[in-house]
N, C-alpha and C positions, 0 to 999 in steps of 0.2 A: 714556166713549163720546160720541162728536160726532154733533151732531144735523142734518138733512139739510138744506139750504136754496139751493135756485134761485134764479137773480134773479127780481127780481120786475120789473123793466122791463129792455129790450134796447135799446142806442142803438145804430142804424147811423150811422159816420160817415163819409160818401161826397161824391163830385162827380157836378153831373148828367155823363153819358157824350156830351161831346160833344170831336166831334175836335180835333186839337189843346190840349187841355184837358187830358186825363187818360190814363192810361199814357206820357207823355212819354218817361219811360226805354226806351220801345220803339222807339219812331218814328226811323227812318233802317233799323232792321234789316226794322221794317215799317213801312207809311205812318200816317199819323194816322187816317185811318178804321180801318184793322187794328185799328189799337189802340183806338179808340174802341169797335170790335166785341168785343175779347175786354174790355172795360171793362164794356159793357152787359150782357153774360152774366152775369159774375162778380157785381155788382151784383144781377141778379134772382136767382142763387144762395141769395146771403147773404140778401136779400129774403123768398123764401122759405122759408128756411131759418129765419130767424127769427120768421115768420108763422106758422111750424107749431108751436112752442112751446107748450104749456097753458097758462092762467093767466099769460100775458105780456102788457104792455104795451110794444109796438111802437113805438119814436120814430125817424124817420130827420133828421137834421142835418145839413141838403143844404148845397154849396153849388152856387148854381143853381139852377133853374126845377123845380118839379116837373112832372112828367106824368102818361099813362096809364098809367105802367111803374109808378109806386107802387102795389103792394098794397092794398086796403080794409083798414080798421083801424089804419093808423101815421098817429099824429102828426106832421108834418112841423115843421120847424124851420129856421130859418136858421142858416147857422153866422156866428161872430164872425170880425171881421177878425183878422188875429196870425198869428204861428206856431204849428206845430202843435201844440205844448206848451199856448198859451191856447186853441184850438179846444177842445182835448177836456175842460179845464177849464170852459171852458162850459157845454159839454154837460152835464156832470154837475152843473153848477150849475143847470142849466138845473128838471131833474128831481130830483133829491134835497134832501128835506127837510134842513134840519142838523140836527135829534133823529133823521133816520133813519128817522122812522115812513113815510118812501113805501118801505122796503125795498131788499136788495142790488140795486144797477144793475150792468151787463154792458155795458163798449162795446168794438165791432168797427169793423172797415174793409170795404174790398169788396175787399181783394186775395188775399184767402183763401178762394177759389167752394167749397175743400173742406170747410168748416167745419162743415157738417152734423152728423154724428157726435161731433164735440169740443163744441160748441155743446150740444147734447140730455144732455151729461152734466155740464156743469159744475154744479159745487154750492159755495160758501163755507163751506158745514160751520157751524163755529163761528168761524172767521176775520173777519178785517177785510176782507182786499181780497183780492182775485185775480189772479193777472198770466202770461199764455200767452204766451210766447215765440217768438221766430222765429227762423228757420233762419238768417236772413241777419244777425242780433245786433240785429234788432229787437223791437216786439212785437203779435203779432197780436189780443190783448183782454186790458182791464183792464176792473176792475169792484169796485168802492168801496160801504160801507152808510152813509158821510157822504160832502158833498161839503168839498174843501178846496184851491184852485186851489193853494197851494204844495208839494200833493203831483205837481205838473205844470210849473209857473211855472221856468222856466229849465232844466229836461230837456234835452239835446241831441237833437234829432228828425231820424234819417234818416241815421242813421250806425253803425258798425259795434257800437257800443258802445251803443247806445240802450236795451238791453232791460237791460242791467246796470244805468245806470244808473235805469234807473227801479224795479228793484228794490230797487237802493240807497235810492233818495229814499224808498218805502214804509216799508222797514225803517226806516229811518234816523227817521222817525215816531213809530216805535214798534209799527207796523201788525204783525199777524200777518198774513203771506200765504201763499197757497194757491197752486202752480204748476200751469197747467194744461197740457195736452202740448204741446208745440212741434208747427208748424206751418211750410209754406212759404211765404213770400209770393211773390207773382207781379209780378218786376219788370222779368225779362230773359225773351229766347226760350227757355233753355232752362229757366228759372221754369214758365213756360206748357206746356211739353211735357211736363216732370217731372207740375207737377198734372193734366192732363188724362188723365197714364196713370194715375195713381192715384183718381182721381174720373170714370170714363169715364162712368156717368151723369146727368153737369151739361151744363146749359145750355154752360158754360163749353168744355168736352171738344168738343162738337159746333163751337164756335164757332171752335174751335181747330183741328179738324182741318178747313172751311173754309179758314181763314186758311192753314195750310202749306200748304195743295196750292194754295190761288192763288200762295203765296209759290213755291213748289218749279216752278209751270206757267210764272211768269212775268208771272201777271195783275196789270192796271194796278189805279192808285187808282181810274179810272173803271169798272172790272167790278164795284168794292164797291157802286156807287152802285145 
């Protein structure tokens, strides 16, 4: 029988939400504020989504400026220059001990506002590492109880195959991994419609239906302002 074990810290790994920055894969079917808007939702989602956690330590690994949108209680971080394969080895370098004694870490993104739910159950069991998947062949959170940048270092990031191979690279370790549900990421419009009907209670949902009915009205980049 496998014994229960939550992480014990949570990395969000985000950009701060400013236009033209973040959601890019949006922008032409909405403008860069739209997207900057359904960026910032999603973002306080996960936020506090991870803030509600028991017994969690909180680190968010910006890149960019923090604000007043950060929650009390996270550590903020800088993220490292690189791809995103050395970003998120960072991060975990950042916070885990290599004996392991700061416990299983948990890192996410901000494109997943729904995570609430999936988030509050994950557990490593008795596993090494954990790896949540995405709908679109990436992956939505991994979470390691050592850090070791070559289980990340040359990953292909942002591509249909992504999530495979980064399960490959775990196993491939030797890692026992734990799969957690698949999830959607939020990269195109109908990414954003799909999660907003299924999480109509986020931030995200509201920001979203906002955003269509300017989209659907006709309203300028200037009505965002």
């Amino acid at each position: 029988m496998t014994g229960t074990t939550p992480p014990r810290i949570v990395i969000v790994l985000a950009k701060e939400p400013v236009p033209g920055k973040v959601k890019t894969r949006l922008i032409g079917q909405l403008t860069s504020a739209q997207a900057a808007t359904l960026a910032q939702a999603a973002l306080a989602d996960t936020l506090e989504a991870v803030a509600g956690l028991p017994g969690v330590r909180p680190v968010l690994v910006l890149d960019g400026r923090p604000g007043t949108w950060v929650p009390q209680g996270f550590d903020v971080v800088p993220q490292v220059t690189g791809g995103l394969d050395r970003r998120i080895a960072a991060a975990f370098d950042h916070v885990l001990d290599p004996d392991g004694a700061s416990g299983p870490t948990l890192l996410v993104g901000m494109d997943t506002p729904q995570l609430g739910p999936a988030l509050s159950a994950v557990d490593f069991g008795d596993d090494d590492a954990v790896l949540g998947l995405a709908e679109d062949g990436g992956f939505w959170a991994v979470g390691l109880r050592r850090p070791d940048p070559a289980l990340f270092h040359g990953v292909p990031m942002s591509e249909l195959g992504t999530g495979q191979a980064q399960l490959d690279r775990l196993r491939g370790a030797g890692l026992r991994v734990r799969l957690l549900p698949p999830l959607r990421d939020v990269d195109t419009v109908s990414d954003a419609a799909a999660v907003a009907a299924v999480a109509p209670d986020t931030r995200f949902a509201q920001a979203w239906s906002v955003v269509s009915h300017r989209v659907l009205t006709g309203a300028t980049h200037e009505d965002l302002a």
